[in-house]
C-alpha positions as CSV (number, residue, x, y, z in Angstrom):
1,X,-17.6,28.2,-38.0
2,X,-20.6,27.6,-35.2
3,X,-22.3,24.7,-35.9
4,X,-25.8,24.9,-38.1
5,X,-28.2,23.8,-35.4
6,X,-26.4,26.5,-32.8
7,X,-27.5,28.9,-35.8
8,X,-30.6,27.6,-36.5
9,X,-30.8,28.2,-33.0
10,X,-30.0,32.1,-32.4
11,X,-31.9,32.9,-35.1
12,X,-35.4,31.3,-34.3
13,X,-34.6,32.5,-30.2
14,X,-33.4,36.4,-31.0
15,X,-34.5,39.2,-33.8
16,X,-37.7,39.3,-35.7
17,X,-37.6,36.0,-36.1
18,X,-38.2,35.1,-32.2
19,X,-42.2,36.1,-32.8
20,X,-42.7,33.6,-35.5
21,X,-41.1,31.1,-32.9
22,X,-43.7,32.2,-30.5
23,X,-46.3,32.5,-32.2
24,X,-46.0,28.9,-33.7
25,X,-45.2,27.8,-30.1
26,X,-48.3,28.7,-29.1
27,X,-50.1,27.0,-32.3
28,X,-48.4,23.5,-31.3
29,X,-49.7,23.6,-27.7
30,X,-53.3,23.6,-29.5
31,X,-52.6,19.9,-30.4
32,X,-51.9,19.1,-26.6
33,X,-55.8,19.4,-26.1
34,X,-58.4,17.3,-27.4
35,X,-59.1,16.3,-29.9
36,X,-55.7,15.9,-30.8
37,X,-54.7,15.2,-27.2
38,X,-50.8,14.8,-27.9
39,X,-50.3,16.2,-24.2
40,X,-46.5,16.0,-24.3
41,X,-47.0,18.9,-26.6
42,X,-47.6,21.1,-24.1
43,X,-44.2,21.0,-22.5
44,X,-42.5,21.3,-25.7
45,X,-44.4,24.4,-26.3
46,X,-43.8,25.7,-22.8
47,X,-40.0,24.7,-23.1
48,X,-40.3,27.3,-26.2
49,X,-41.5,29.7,-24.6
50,X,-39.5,30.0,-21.5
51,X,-36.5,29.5,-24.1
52,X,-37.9,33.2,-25.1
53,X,-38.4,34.4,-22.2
54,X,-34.8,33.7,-21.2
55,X,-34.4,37.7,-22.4
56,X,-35.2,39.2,-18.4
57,X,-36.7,42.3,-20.6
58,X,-40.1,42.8,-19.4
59,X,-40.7,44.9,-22.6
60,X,-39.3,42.0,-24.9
61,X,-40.7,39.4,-22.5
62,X,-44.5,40.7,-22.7
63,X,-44.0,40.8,-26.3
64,X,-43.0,37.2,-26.8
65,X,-45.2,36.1,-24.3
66,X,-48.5,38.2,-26.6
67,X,-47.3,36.4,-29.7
68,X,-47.1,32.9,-27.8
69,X,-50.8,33.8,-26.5
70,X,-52.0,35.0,-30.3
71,X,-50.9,31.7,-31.6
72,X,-52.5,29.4,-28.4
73,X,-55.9,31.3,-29.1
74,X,-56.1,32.4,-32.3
75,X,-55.7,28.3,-33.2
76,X,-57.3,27.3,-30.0
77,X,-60.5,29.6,-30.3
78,X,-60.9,30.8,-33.8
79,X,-64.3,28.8,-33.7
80,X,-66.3,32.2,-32.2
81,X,-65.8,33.0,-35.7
82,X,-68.4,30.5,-36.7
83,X,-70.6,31.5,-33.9
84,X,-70.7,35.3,-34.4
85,X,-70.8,34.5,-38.3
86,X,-72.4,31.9,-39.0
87,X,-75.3,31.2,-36.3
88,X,-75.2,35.0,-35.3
89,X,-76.3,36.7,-38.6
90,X,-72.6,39.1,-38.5
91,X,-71.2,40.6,-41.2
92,X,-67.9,38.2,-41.9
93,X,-65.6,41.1,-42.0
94,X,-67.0,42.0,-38.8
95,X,-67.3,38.7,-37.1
96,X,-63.5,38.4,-38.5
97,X,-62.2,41.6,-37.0
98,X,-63.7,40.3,-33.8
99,X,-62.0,37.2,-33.7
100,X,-58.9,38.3,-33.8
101,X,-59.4,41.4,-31.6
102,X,-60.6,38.5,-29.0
103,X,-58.1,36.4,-29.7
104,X,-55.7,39.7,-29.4
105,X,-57.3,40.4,-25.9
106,X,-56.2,37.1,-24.6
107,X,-53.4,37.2,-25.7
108,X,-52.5,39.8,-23.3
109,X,-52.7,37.5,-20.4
110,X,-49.7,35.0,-21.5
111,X,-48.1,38.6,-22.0
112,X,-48.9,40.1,-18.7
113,X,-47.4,36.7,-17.2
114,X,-44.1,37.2,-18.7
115,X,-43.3,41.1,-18.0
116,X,-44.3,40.3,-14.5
117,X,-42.1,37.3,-14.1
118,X,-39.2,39.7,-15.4
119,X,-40.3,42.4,-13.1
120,X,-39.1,40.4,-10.6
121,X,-36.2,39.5,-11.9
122,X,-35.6,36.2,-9.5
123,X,-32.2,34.7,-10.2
124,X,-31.9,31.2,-12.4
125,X,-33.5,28.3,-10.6
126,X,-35.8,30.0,-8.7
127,X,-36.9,32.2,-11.8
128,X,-37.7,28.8,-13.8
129,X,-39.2,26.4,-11.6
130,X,-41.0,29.0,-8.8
131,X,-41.9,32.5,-10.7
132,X,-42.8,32.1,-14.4
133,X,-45.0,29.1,-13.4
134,X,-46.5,31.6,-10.8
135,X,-47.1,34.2,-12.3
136,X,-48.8,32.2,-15.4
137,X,-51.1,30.3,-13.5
138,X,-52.0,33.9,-11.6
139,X,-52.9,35.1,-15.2
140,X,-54.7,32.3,-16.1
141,X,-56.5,32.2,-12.8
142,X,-57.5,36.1,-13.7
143,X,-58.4,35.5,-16.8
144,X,-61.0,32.5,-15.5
145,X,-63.2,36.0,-13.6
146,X,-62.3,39.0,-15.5
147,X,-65.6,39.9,-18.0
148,X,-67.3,36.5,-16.3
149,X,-64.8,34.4,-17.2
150,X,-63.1,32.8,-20.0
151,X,-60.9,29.4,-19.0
152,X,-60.7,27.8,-22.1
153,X,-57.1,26.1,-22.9
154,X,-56.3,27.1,-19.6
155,X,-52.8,25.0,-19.8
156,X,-53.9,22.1,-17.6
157,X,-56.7,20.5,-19.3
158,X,-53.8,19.4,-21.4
159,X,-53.3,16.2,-18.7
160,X,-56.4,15.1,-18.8
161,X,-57.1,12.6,-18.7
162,X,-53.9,10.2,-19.1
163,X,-51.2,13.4,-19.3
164,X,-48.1,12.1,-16.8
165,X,-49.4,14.7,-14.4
166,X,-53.3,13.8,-14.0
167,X,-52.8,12.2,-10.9
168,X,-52.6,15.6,-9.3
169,X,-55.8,16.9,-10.5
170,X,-57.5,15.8,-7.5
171,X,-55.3,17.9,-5.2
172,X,-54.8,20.7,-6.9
173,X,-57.0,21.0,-10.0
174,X,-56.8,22.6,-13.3
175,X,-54.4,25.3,-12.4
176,X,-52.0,23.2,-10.0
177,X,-51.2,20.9,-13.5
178,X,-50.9,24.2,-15.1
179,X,-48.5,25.6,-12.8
180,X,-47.1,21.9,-12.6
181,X,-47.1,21.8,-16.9
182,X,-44.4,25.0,-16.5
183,X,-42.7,23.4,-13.7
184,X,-41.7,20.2,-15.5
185,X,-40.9,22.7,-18.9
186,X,-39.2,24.5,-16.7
187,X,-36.9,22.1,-15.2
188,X,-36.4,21.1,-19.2
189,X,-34.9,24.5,-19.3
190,X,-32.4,24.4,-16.5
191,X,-31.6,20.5,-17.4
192,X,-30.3,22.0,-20.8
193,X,-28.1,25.0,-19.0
194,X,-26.6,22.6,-17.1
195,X,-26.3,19.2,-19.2
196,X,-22.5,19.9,-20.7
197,X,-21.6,20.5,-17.0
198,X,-20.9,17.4,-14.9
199,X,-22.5,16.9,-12.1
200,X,-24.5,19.7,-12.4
201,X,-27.6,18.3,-14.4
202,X,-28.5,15.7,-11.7
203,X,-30.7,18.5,-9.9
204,X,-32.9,18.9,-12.6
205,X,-33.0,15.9,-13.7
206,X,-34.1,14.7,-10.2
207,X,-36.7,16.8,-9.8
208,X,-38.2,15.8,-12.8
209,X,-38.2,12.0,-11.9
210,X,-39.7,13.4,-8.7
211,X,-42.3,15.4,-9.8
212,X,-43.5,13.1,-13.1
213,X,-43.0,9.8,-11.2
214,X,-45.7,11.4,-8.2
215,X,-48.0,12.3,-10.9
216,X,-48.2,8.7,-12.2
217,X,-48.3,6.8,-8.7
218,X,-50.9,9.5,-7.8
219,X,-53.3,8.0,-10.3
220,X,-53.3,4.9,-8.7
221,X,-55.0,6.5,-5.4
222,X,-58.8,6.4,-5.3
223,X,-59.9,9.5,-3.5
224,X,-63.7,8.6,-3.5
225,X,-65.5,5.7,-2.8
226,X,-68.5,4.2,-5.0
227,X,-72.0,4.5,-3.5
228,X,-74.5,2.2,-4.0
229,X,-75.2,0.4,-6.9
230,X,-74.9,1.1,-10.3
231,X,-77.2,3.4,-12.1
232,X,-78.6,2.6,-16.0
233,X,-78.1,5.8,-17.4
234,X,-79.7,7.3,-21.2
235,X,-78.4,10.5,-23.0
236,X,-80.1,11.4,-25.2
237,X,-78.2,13.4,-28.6
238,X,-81.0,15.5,-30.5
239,X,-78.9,16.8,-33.4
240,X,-81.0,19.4,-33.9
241,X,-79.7,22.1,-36.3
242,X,-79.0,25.5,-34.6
243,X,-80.7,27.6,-37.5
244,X,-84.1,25.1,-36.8
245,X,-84.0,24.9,-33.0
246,X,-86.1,28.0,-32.4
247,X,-88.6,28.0,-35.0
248,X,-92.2,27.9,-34.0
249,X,-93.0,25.5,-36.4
250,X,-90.0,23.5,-35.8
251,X,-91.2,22.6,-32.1
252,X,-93.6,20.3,-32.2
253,X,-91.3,17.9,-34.3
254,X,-88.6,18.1,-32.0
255,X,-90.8,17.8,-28.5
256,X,-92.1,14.5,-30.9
257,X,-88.4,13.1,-31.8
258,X,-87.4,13.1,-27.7
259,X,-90.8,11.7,-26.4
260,X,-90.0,8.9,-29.7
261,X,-86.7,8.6,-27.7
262,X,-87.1,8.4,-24.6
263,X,-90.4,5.9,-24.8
264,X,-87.1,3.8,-26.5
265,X,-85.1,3.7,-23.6
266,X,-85.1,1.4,-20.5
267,X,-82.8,3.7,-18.4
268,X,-83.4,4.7,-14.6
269,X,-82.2,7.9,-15.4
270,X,-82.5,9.9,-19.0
271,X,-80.7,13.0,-19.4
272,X,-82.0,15.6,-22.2
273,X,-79.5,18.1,-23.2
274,X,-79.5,22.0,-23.1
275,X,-82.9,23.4,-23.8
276,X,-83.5,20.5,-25.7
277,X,-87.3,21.4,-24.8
278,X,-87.3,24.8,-27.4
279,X,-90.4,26.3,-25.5
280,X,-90.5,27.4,-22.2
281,X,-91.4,25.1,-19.5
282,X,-95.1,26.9,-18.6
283,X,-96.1,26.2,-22.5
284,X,-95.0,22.7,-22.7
285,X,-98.7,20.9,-24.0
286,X,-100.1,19.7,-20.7
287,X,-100.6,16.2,-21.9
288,X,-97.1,15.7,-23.0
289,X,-95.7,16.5,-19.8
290,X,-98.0,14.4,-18.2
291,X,-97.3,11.5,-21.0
292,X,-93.3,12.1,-19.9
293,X,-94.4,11.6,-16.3
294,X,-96.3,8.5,-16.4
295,X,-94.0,6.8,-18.5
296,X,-91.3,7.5,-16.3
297,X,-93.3,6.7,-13.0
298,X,-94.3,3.3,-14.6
299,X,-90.8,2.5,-14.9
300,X,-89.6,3.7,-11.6
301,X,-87.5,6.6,-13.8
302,X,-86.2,10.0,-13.8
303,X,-86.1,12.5,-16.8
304,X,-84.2,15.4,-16.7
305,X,-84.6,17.8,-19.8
306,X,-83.3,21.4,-20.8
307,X,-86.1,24.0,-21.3
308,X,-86.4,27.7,-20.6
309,X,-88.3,28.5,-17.7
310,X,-89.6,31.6,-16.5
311,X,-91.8,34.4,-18.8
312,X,-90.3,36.1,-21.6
313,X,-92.0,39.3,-20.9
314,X,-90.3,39.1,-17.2
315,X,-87.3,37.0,-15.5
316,X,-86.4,34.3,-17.6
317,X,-83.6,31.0,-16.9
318,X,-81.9,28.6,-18.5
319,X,-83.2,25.5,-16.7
320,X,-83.3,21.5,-16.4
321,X,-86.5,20.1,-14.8
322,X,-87.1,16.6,-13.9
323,X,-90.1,14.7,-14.4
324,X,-90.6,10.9,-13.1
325,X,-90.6,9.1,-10.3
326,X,-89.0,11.5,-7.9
327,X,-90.7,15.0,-7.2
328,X,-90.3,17.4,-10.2
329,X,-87.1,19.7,-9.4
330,X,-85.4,22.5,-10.9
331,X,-82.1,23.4,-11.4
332,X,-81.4,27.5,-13.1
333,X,-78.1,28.0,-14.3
334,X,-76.0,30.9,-12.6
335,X,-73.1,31.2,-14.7
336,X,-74.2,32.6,-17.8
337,X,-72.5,33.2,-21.1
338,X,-71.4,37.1,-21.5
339,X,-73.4,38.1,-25.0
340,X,-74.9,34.8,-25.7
341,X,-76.9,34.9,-22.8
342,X,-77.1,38.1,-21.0
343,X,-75.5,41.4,-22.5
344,X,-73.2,43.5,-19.8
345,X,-74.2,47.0,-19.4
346,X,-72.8,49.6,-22.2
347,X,-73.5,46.3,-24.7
348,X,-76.9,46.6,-25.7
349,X,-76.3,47.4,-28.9
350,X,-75.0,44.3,-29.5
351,X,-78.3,43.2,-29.6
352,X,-78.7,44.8,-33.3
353,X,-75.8,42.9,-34.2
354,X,-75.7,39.6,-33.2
355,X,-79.3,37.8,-33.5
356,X,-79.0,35.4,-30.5
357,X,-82.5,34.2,-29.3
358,X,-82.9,34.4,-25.4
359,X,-80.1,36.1,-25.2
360,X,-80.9,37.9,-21.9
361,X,-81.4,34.8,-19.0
362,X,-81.7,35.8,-15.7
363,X,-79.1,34.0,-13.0
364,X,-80.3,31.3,-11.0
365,X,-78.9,31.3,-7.2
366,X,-75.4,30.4,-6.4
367,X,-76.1,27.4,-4.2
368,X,-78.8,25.0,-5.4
369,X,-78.8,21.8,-4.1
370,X,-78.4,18.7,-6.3
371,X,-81.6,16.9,-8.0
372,X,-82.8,13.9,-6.2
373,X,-83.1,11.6,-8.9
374,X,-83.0,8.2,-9.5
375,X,-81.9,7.0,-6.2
376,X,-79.1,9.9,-6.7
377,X,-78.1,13.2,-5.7
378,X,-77.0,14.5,-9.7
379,X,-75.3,18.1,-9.7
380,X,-76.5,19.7,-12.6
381,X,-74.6,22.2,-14.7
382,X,-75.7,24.0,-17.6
383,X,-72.6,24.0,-20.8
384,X,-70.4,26.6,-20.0
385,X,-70.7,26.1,-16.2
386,X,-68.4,22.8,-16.4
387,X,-65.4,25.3,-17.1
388,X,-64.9,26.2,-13.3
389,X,-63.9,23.7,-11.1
390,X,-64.2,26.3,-7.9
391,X,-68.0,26.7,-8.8
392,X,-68.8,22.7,-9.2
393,X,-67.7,21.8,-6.1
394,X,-70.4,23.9,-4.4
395,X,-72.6,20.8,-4.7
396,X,-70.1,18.2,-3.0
397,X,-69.7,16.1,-0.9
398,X,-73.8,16.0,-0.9
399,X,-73.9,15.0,-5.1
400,X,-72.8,11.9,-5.7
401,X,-72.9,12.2,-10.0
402,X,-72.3,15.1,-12.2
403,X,-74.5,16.3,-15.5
404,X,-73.5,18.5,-18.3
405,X,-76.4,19.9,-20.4
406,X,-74.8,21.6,-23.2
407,X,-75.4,22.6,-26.9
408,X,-72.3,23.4,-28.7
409,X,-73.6,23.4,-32.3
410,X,-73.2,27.0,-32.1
411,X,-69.6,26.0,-33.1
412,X,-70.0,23.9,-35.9
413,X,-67.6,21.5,-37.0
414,X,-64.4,22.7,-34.9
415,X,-62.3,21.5,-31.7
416,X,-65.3,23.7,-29.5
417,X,-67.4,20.6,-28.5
418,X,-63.9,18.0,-27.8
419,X,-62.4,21.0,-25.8
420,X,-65.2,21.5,-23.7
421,X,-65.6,17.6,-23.2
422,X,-62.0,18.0,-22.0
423,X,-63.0,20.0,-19.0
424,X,-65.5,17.9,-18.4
425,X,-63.2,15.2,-18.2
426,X,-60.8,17.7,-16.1
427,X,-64.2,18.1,-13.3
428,X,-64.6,14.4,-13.3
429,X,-61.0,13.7,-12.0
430,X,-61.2,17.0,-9.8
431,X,-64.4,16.0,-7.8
432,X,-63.7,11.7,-8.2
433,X,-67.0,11.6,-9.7
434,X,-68.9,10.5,-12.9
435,X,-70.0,13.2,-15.2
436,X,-72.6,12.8,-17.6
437,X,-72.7,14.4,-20.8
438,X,-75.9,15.0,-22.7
439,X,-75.6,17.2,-25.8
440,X,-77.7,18.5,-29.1
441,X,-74.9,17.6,-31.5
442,X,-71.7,16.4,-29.6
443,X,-69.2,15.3,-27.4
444,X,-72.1,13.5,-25.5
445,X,-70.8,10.5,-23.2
446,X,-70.0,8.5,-20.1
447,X,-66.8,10.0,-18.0
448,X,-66.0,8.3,-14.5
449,X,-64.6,9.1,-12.0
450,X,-60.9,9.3,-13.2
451,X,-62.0,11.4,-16.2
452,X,-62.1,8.3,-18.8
453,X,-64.6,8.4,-21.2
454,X,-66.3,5.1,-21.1
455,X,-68.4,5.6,-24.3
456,X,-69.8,8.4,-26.5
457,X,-72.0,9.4,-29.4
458,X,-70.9,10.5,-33.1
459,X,-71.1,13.9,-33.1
460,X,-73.6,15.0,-35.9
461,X,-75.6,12.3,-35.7
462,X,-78.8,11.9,-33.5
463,X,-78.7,8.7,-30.9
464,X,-79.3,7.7,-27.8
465,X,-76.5,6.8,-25.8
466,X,-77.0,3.9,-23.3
467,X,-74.7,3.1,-20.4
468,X,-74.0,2.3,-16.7
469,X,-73.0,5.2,-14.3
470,X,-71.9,4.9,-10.5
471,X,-72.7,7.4,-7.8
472,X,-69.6,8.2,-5.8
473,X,-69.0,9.4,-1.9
474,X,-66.4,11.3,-0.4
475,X,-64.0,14.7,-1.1
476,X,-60.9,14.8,-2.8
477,X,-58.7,17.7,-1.3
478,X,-59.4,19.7,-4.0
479,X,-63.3,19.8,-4.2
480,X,-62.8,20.6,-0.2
481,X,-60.0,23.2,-0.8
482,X,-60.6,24.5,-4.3
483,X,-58.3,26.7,-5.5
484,X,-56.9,28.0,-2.3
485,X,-54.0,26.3,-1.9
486,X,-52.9,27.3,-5.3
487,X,-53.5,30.6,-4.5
488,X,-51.5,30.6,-1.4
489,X,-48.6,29.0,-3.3
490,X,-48.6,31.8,-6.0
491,X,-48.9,34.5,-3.1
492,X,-45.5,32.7,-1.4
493,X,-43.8,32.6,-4.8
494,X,-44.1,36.0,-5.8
495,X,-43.7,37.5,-2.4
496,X,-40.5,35.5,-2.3
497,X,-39.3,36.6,-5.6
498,X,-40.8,40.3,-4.7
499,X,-38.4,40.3,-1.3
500,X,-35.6,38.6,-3.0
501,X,-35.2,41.5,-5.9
502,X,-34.9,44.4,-3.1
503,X,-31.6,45.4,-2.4
């Protein structure tokens, strides 16, 4: 009689009972990100799944690979649920049926991945370590622009910031780890094949040593160089609840709780977060702009603060202006947030449905150069923007510090806010700079330049956080490549597998 664990075994990888593997495969990676942050998750999940995919059935693998991707997103990203729900006025039914519709639709990706991989039907080795990890990260890279975009728990922010392969980030970015994460699971895969044989295992197990021992020398590199002195640094953490942020008579009390805050603070440099200002910029009260001005100028400071600028009967934009010592600047974001903040054609009834204020910003343009500020040149970003690497290296090698504005209470209590301070983290050790994080309820903190945060805020509290940030000079490759060379690497793998299937 077979031994119980070979049973155990068949069973969970073959019939029915392969989709609950899956699908709970992909729940476990979940706890890889933050705030869980058990990285080494995310190869035991990936190990899973290529265990599955073992089955060169691109019918059976796009299955497995859909339930893998309904688990990762419908535990990962659940929280537009509260969103659509919750802050959104929608019917829960409805907002329910949505959820898992969206959660359905991205699943198709990690699906897409797998009956591609089996469409090209590479042989062993070169099928575990070279085309699954392709043909993922090419699905993950598509998924990042199709409908604007939608990167979240793309597989790499797992490393950040002290995963085993972090040290790569600044060559290759979030995708490389991704296609890097698969590698090293990968490997896992062939090391088991092979470990009854001798002899046989000491190629995968070599390659792992390789690839996992680079990763951690890697980290000890310092790409950039620091750049001037040290900069005192205040964000500021409003707290202000989502339902009361827009009222008309709610204003006034929050313009008062940030001026309170700010007169509190010694910093060179104070950072607001996302419309943090709930009026647009042109009805701010004259005297408290000019009140935010002086006290700034008198202390030789910079503010920079999130208010709507524009006029709502014509172009409106999501800014941050600065007031102080320097000349007043604007950044506009130009990545905006597909039906919370402008509604694609064919959506407009949408509208009826979901009762988002502002919901219909105009884009700011593509190349704005960083805020002098401070003695710095600060590359702002506006909350969702943080999410693609290839679009905040547009402001390098001239920026010298990063700054998120962001206002996640549209997600409640859930992972949202620690996920998105992941990628944060993920930008910081892309670009070898500090990013600053100034939020209405949460993650707000200090990340260098190797992604660490060096302090943070409670989330659902109001504070000021307080702190030291350093300017930085200098590219790493991958804020002077971007993705390219990924690219190029998934273009040789599949046309190598694509020439290596003909007959």
């Amino acid at each position: 009689m077979p031994p119980i664990s070979y049973l155990v075994q068949k069973a969970a990888f073959s019939g029915r009972l392969r989709y609950v593997t899956a699908l709970i495969s992909g729940a476990l990676s979940v706890l890889a990100f933050a705030p869980v942050g058990w990285w080494g998750l995310a190869f035991v999940s990936l190990f899973l799944l290529i265990r599955l995919w073992e089955n060169d059935s691109p019918r059976q693998m796009f299955i497995d690979g859909w339930w893998f991707g309904l688990g990762l997103f419908g535990a990962g990203v659940s929280w537009v649920y509260v969103s659509m729900a919750v802050y959104g006025a929608m019917p829960a039914i409805l907002a329910a049926l949505a959820t898992f519709l969206f959660c359905a639709f991205l699943a198709l990706f990690p699906a897409v991945a797998g009956w591609l991989a089996a469409r090209l039907s590479a042989p062993g080795a070169m099928r575990l370590l070279l085309v699954i990890p392709a043909c993922w990260v090419l699905l993950e890279w598509l998924r990042g622009w199709i409908l604007s975009g939608f990167p979240w728990l793309t597989m790499g922010y797992a490393q950040a910031p002290a995963g085993w392969l972090a040290g790569y980030a600044p060559l290759v970015g979030v995708y490389g780890l991704s296609g890097l994460s698969f590698f090293v699971a990968g490997a896992l895969v062939w090391l088991m094949q092979r470990a009854w044989f001798p002899g046989l295992w000491v190629a995968p197990f070599f390659l792992l040593v390789v690839v996992l021992g680079t990763g951690e020398g890697l980290k000890h590199i310092e790409w950039t160089k620091p750049l001037g002195q040290p900069l005192s640094v205040a964000l500021l953490q409003g707290n202000i609840p989502q339902e009361m942020k827009w009222r008309p008579e709610r204003a006034a009390q929050t313009l008062a709780e940030y001026a309170d805050r700010i007169e509190a603070t010694q910093a060179r440099l104070i950072v607001l977060p996302e419309t943090s200002l709930p009026v647009f910029y042109s009805q701010l009260p004259a005297a408290y702009v000019d009140d935010m001005r002086q006290l700034a100028r008198s202390r030789n400071a910079d503010i920079l603060a999130g208010v709507p600028t524009g006029d709502i009967g014509g172009a409106y934009y999501n800014s941050v202006a600065s007031f102080g010592a320097s000349p007043t600047q604007f950044y506009h974001k130009q990545h905006l947030v597909a039906f919370g903040e402008f509604v694609p054609m064919g959506f407009r009834w949408i509208v009826n449905v979901l009762h988002i204020p502002l919901s219909d910003f105009a884009r700011g343009d593509k190349h704005q150069a960083p805020l002098k500020v401070a003695g710095q040149h600060v590359a702002v970003n506006i909350c969702y923007e943080d999410v693609f690497g290839q679009e905040i290296i547009r402001a390098l090698p001239e920026a010298n510090l990063l700054a998120n504005v962001t206002n996640d209470a549209w997600f409640g209590e859930t992972f949202a806010a620690w996920q998105h301070a992941q990628m944060s983290q993920m930008r910081s050790l892309e670009t070898g700079r500090y990013m600053l994080r100034a939020t209405n309820t949460g993650v707000t903190a200090i990340i260098d330049q190797k992604g660490r945060v060096l302090s943070s805020l409670p989330e659902f509290e109001a504070g000021t956080l307080e702190g030291v940030a350093q300017g930085y000079a200098g590219l790493t490759p991958y804020a002077r490549w971007g993705n390219l060379p990924v690219l190029i690497w998934i273009a040789v793998a599949l046309s190598m597998a694509w020439f290596r299937r003909r007959p």
